[in-house]
C-alpha positions in Angstrom: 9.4 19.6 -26.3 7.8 16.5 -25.0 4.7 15.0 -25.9 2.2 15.4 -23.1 -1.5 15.6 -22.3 -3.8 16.7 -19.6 -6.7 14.6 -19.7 -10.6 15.6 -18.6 -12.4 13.3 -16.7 -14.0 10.5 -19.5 -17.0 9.2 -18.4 -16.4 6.1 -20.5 -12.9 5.8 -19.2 -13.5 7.0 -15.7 -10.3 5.2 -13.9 -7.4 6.8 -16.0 -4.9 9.3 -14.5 -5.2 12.6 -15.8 -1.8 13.7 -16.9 0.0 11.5 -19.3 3.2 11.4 -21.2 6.8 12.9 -20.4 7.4 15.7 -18.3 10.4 17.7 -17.3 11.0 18.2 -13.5 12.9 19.9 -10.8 14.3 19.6 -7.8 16.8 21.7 -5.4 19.6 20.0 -3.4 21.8 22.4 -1.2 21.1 25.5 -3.5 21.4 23.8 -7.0 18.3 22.6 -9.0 18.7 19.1 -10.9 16.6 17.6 -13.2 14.8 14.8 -14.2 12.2 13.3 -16.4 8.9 11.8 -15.8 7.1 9.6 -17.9 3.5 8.2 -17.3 2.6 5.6 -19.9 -1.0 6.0 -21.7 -3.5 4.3 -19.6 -1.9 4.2 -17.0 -3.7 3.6 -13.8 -3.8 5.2 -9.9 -1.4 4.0 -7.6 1.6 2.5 -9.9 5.1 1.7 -9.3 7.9 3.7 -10.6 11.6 2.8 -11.3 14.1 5.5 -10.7 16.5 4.8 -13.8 19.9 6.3 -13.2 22.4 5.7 -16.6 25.8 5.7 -16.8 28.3 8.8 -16.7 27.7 11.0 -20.0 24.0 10.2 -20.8 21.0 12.5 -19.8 17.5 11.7 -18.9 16.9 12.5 -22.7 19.2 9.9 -23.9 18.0 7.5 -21.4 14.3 8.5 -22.7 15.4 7.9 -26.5 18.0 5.5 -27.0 16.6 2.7 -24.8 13.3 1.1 -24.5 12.4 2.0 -21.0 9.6 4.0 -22.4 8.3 1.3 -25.1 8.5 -1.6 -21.6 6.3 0.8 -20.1 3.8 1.6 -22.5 3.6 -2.2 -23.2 2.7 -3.1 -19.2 -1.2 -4.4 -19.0 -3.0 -1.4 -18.0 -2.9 -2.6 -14.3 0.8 -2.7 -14.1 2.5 0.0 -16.5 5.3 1.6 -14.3 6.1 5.1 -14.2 9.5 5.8 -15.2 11.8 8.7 -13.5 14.7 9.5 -15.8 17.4 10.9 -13.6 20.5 12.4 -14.7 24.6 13.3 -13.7 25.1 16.8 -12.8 27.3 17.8 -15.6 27.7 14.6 -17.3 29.2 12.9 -14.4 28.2 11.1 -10.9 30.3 11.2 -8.2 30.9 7.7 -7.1 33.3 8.9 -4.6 31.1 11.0 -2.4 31.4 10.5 1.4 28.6 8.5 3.1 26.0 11.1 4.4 27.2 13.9 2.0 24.0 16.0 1.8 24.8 17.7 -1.6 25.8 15.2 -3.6 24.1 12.4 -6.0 21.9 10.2 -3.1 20.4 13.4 -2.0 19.7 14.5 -5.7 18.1 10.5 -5.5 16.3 11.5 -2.3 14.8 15.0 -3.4 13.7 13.2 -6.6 11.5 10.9 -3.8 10.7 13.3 -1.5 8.6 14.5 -4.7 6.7 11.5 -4.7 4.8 13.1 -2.0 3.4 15.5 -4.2 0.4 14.0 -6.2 -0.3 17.0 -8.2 1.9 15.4 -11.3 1.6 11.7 -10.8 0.8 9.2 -8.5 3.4 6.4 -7.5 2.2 3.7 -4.9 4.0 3.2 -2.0 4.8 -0.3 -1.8 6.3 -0.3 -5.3 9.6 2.0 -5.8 12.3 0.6 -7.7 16.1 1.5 -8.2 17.8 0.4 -11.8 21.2 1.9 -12.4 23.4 1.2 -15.1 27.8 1.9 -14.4 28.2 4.9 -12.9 24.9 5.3 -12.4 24.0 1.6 -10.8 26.7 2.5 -8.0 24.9 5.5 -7.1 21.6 3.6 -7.1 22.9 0.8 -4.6 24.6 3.9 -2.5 21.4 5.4 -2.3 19.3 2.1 -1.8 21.7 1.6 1.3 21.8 5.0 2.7 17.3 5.1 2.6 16.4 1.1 1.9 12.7 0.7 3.7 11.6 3.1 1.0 12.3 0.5 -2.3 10.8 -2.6 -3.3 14.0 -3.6 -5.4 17.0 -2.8 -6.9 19.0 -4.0 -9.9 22.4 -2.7 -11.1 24.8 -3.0 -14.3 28.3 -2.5 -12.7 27.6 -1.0 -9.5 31.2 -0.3 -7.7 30.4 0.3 -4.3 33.3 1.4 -2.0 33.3 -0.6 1.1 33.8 2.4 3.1 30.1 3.2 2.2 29.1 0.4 2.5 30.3 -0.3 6.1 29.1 3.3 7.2 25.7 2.8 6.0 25.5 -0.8 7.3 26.4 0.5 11.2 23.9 3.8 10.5 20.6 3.9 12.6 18.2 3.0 10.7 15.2 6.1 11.4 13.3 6.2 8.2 11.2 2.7 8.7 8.8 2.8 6.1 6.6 5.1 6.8 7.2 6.7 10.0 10.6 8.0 11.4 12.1 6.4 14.5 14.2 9.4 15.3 14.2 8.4 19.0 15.6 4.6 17.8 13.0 2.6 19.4 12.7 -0.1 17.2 16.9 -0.7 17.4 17.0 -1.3 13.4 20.5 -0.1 11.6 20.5 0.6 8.0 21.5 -3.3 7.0 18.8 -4.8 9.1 16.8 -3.7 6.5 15.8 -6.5 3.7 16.2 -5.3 0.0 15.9 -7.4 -2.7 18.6 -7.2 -4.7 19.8 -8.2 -8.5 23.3 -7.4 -9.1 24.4 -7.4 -12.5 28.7 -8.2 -13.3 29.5 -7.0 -17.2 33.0 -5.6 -16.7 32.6 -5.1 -12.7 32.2 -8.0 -9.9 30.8 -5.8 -7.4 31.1 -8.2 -4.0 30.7 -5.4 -1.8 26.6 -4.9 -2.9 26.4 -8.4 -3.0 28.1 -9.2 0.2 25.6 -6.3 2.3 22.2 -7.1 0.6 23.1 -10.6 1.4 23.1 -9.8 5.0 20.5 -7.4 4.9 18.1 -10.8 4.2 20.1 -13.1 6.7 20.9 -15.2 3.6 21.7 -19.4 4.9 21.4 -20.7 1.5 22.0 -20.0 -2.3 21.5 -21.9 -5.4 22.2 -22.1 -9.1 19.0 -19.9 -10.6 20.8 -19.9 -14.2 23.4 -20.5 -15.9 24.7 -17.3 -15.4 23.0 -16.5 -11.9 23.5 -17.4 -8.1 20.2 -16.6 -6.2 20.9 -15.6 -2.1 17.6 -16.6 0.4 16.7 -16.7 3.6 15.6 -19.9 5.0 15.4 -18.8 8.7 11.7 -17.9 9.8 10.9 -14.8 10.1 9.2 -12.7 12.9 6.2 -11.4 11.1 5.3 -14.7 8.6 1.7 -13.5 8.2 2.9 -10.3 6.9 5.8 -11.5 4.7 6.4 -13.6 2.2 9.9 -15.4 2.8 10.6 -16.2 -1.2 10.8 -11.5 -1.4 13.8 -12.6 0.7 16.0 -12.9 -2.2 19.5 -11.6 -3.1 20.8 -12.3 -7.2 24.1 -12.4 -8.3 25.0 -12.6 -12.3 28.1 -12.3 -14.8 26.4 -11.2 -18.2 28.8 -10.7 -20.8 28.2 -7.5 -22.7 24.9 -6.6 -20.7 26.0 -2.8 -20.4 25.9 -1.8 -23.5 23.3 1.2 -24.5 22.9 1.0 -20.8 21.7 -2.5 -20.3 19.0 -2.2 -22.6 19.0 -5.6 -24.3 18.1 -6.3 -20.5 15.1 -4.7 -19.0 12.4 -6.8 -20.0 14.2 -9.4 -17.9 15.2 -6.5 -15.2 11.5 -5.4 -14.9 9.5 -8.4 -15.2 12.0 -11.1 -14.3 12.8 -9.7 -10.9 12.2 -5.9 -9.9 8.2 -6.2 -10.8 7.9 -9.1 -8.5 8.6 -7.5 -5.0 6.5 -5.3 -3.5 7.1 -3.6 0.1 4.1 -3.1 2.4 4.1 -0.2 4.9 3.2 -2.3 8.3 5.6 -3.9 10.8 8.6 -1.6 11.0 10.8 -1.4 7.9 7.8 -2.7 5.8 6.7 -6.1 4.8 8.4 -8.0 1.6 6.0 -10.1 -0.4 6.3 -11.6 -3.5 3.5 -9.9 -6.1 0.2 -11.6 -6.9 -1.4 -10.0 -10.1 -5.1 -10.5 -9.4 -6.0 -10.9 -12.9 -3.9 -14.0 -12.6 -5.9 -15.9 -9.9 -8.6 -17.9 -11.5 -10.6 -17.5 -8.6 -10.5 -13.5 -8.9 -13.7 -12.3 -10.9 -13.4 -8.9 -12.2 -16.1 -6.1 -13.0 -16.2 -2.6 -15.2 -19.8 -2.3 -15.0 -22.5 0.0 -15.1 -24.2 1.0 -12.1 -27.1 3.9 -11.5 -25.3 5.1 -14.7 -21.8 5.1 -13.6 -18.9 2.5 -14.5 -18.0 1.1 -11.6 -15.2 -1.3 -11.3 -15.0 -4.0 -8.7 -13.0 -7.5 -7.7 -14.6 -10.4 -6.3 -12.5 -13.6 -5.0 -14.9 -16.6 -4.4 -12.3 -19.4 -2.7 -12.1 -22.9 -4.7 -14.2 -24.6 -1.8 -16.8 -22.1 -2.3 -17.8 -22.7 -5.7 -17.5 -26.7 -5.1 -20.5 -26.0 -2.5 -22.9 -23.9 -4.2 -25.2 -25.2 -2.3 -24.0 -24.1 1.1 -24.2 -20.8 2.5 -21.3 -18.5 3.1 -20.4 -15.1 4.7 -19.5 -12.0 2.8 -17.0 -9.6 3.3 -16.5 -6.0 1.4 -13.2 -4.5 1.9 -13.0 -1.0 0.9 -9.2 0.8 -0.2 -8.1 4.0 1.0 -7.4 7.0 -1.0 -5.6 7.1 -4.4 -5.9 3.4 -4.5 -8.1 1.0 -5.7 -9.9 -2.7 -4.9 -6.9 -4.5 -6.6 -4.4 -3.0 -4.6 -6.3 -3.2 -1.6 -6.6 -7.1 -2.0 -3.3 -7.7 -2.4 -2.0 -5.6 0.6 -4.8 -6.4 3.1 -4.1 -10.4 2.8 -7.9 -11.1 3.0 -8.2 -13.9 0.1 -6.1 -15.7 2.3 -8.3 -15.7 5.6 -11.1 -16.6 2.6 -9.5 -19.4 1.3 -8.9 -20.4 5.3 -12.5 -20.3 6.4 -14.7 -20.4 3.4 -16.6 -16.9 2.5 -16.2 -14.3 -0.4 -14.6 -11.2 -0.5 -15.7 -7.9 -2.8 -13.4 -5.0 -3.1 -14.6 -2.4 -5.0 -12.8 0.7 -6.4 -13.6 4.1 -6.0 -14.3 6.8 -8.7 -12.0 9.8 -9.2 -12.2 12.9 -6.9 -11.1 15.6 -4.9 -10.7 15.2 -1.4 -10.3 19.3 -0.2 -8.3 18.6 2.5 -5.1 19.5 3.4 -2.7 17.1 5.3 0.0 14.6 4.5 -1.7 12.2 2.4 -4.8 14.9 0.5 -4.5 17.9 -1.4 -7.3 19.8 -2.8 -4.3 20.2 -5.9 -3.8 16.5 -6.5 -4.8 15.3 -9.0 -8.3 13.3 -9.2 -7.8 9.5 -7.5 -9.9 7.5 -6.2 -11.8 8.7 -3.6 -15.2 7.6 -1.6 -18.2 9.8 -2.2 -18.5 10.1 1.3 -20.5 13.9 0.5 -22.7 13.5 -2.3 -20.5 15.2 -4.6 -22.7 15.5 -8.4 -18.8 15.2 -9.8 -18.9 11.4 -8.5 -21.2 8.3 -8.0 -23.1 7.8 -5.1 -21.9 5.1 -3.1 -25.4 3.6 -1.0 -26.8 2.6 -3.9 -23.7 1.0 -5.6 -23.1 -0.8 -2.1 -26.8 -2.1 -2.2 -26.3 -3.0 -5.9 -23.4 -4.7 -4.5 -24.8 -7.5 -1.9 -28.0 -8.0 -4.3 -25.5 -9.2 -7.4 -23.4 -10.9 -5.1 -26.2 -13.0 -3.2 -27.3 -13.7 -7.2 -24.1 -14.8 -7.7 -23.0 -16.9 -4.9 -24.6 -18.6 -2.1 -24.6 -15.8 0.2 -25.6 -15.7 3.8 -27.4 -12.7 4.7 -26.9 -12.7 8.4 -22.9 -12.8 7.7 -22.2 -9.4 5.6 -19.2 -7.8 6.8 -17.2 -4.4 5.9 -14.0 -3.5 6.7 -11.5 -0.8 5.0 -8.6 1.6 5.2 -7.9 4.9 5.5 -11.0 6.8 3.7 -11.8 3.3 3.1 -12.4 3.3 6.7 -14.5 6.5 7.0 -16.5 4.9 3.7 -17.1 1.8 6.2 -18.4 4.4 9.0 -20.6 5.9 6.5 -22.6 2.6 6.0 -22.4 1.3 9.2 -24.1 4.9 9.8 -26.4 5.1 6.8 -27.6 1.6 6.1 -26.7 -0.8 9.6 -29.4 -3.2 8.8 -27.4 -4.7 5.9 -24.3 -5.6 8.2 -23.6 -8.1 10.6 -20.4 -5.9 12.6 -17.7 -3.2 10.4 -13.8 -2.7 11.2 -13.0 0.4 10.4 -9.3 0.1 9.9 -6.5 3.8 10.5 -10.0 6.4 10.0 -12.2 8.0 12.3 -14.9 10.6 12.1 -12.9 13.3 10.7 -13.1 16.6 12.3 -11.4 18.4 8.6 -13.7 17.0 5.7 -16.2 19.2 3.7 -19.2 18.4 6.5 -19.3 16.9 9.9 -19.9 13.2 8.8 -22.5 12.7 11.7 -24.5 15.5 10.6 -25.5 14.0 6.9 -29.1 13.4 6.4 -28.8 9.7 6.1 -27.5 9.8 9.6 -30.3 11.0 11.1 -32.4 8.8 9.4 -30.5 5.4 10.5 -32.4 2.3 11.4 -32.2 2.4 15.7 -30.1 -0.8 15.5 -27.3 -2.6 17.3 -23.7 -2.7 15.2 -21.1 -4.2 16.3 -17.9 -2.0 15.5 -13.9 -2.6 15.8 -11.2 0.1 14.8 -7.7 -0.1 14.5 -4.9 2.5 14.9 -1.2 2.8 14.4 1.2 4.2 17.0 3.1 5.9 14.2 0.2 8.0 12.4 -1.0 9.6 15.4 -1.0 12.9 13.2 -3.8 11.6 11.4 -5.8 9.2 13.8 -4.6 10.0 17.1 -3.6 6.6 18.8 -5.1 6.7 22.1 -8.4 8.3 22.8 -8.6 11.5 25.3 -10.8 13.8 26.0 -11.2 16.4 23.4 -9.5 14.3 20.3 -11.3 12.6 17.4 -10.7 8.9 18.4 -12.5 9.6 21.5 -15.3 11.6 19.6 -15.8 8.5 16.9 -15.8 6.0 19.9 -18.2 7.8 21.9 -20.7 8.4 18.5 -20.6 4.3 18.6 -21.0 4.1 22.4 -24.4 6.0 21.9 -25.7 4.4 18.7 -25.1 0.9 20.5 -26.9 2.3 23.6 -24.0 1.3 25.9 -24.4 3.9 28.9 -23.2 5.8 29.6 -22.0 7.2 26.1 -19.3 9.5 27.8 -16.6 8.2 29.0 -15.0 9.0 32.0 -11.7 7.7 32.1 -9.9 6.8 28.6 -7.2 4.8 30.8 -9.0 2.0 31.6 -9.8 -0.9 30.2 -7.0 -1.6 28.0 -5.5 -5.2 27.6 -2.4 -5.6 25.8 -2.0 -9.0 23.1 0.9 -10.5 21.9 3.1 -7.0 23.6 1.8 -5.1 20.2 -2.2 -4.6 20.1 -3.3 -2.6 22.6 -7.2 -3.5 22.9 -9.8 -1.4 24.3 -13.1 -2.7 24.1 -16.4 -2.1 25.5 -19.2 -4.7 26.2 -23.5 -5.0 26.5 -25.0 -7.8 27.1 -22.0 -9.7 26.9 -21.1 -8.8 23.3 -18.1 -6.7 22.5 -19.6 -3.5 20.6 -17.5 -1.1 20.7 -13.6 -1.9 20.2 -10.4 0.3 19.2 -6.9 -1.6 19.1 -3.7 0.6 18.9 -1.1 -0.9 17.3 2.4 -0.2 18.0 5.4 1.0 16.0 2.6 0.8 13.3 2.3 3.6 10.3 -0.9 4.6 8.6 -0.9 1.2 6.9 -2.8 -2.5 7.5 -0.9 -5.6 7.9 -2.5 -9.5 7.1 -2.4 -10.0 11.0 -4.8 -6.9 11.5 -7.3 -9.0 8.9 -6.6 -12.2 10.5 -7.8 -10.5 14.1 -10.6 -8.9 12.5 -12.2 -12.2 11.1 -10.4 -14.6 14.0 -12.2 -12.0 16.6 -14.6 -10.6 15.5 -16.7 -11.1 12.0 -16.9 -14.5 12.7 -18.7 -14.1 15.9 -21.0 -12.4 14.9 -24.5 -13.0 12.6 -27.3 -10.5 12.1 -31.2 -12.3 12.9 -33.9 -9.4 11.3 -32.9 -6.1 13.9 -30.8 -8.3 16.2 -27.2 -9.0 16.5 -25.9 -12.8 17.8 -22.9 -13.0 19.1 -21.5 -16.4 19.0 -18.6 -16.9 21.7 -15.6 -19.1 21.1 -17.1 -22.1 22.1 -19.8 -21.9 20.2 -18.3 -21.3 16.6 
């Protein structure tokens, strides 16, 4: 019935996702199954955003699928940036405006299953920080009654005639808020209700003024000030600073307000170029600081100080991004530090370098940054974020798999064309990564520790679950006896994955003593995992271990943090640590504060 295909891995097209094209889906709220359609535009790449699209009373996810040009926007979308669209439907031709706040069998939990489902990778592969709402009369008031009953999950959302009833409105706005982007605050630590969370907002008036949306989203972003976008728009932002400004952009901070004559009809489709890349496309939310981190989106391919590479290496296309800041290039001549920051799994190098924030601390201090992608694997693990049944993503070759390129020499390949390149110092090459990006930065500060000047491993350890014991790889054994200075980071809230304070017996305190022992710091056990600790700015909880003077070994935990990296954690990293440090033949140098 609808045009599909499951695609085999293409060596010439090696970063495409494998199932492409529309597909029907299920879910079951409170007995009853609903459905809704998927569609994953040709080309499209790992790690996209989706738009849930919610039409009005009377149309079906088919209608929404054939009548409008939804599906054409998407297919149009540069590679990078095509969407994946969810088609969602009324049970029985009709949404139920009307349902209580908190009804669990109703149309926001029909919207909720529908994301609980983006969980599941086996079909597609939506990225985290971009999840949209659009809903068109009926339909937009259940999208803004569902963006206010779960907001910390969406990026944006953008209605056509919402009518929100400001009984739901005013229940969900005194609600704890306990879904925070990423973990669940079920004990209400963090204090947040349901309208301290920031949403950016475009709220469309054909037929319907709908002040009640307006008047909440409004004070979801502390709005102070307002001006005249358009001729037919009033734009809402936030002027007052906010508490995390490294990790958030102040301009995402933005409520719209508009009176578009005729703008519903065939479900606001005359509109959604402008909906999509005039405002929803624009915001991205970053799993971090509690409730996530609003920024404004930065297409890399954009930034003309962004190189990118599809190349091929020890017969492979690889792909790669390098960003080489504007003072760099005006000094060819002097030489600069290098930094390779390495994504975590399903993502990719673009992705990566706009979440981690480090072409900022480039552009700050003067050194170039390489984030390279991935190539498409398994990862046979089972836990919240792997499935052996998802579908291939990017994934580092930490195993030798024949499937997937080897990732030594592509690393080596790596620092050789860069140093061509640029003027590259030697004794400055830094890694740092995420997730399995973090394991990957293990791996070569394992394998090849002679090539790097200190790593920061960021929300990985030495897994105790892969496919091998990552200490026990041959490559291990046959490391270079050198020093390597080595920094990791943890999150509170992903303790089920990293636990967040070493103890005896757990994997943080396994990976920390393996470092202990490579950096000859005796003795390699440790005794008492309670002391030491320092807390900074009453949020990073430091631990870190000294020789000679130098700080060697490090793990920071970082509270009411999810599995996620924030600009900060960079800005510590390089602030801290990388720029301390300089490798002289087999020695490390540690240069203290005063000295740099």
């Amino acid at each position: 019935m609808y045009q599909n295909v499951n695609l085999s891995f293409d060596p010439a097209h090696p970063l495409q996702v494998a199932k492409q094209g529309t597909f029907e889906r299920w879910v079951e709220t409170a007995g009853r199954k609903r459905r809704f359609l998927v569609h994953i535009p040709r080309r499209c790449r790992e790690a996209a955003a989706g738009i849930f699209i919610l039409p009005p009373s009377g149309w079906t996810a088919d209608d929404v699928l054939e009548k409008t040009n939804w599906k054409w926007l998407a297919e149009a979308e540069p590679e990078r940036s095509k969407p994946v669209l969810f088609f969602l439907e009324p049970l029985a031709g009709e949404w139920h405006t009307d349902e209580p706040y908190g009804c669990t069998s109703g149309d926001v939990a029909y919207v909720e299953a529908v994301f609980r489902e983006l969980s599941d990778r086996h079909w597609f592969n939506i990225h985290e920080s971009g999840l949209y709402l659009y809903g068109c009369g009926e339909g937009a008031t259940i999208a803004q009654m569902a963006a206010m009953w779960n907001p910390a999950i969406y990026a944006g959302v953008c209605t056509i005639d919402s009518a929100v009833s400001p009984t739901y409105a005013q229940a969900a706005a005194a609600d704890d808020c306990l879904n925070l982007d990423g973990f669940e605050d079920t004990e209400h630590r963090c204090g947040f209700l349901k309208s301290d969370i920031p949403l950016p907002a475009w709220v469309i008036a054909d037929r319907t003024q709908d002040k009640t949306a307006v008047q909440y989203w409004k004070y979801s972003i502390r709005s102070d000030y307002s001006t005249q976008l358009t001729q037919d728009t009033i734009a809402y932002r936030r002027l007052t600073p906010l508490e995390h400004p490294q990790n958030n952009d102040i301009a995402a901070y933005e409520v719209w307000s508009s009176t578009l004559s005729g703008c519903s009809e065939a479900a606001g489709d005359a509109m959604l170029h402008r909906i999509w890349n005039g405002f929803l496309s624009r915001h991205r939310r970053w799993m971090g600081d509690p409730g996530g981190n609003l920024r404004m989106y930065d297409d890399p391919l954009c930034n003309r100080h962004v190189e990118y590479h599809m190349e091929k290496v020890d017969g492979w296309l690889r792909e790669w991004y390098v960003y080489v800041p504007e003072a760099v290039r005006q000094h060819p001549e002097v030489p600069v530090p290098l930094v390779f920051a390495c994504h975590g799994y399903t993502c990719n190098g673009a992705i990566y370098m706009e979440n981690s924030g480090w072409n900022r601390i480039a552009d700050e201090n003067g050194f170039v940054v390489v984030y390279p992608t991935a190539g498409y694997g398994q990862m046979c693990v089972e836990n919240a974020y792997c499935s052996s049944d998802n579908l291939p993503l990017p994934a580092w070759n930490i195993f030798h798999k024949d499937t997937q390129p080897e990732e030594y020499p592509f690393f080596r390949y790596l620092i050789e064309r860069t140093a061509d390149d640029y003027p590259i110092d030697r004794s400055r090459i830094f890694v740092t990564g995420h997730s399995l990006g973090s394991l990957m930065v293990q791996m070569l500060g394992l394998a090849m520790p002679e090539y790097f000047a200190a790593i920061a491993p960021c929300s990985g350890i030495l897994f105790s679950d892969l496919e091998q014991e990552p200490l026990s790889l041959p490559e291990v054994a046959a490391r270079k006896d050198t020093l390597l200075p080595v920094w990791m980071f943890g999150g509170s809230e992903e303790a089920f994955l990293v636990p967040d304070r070493p103890a005896d017996g757990n994997r943080t305190a396994y990976t920390l003593e393996a470092w202990r022992r490579l950096n000859h710091i005796e003795p390699a056990h440790v005794q008492d995992w309670t002391v030491g600790w320092h807390t900074y700015e009453m949020r990073w909880d430091d631990l870190i271990y000294r020789k000679d003077d130098m700080p060697l070994v490090g793990f920071t935990r970082v509270q009411d943090m999810p599995h996620a990296t924030t600009i900060e954690m960079s800005r510590r990293i390089w602030d801290e640590f990388f720029s301390r440090f300089s490798r002289v033949d087999s020695s490390i140098v540690y240069h203290d504060k005063e000295d740099s």
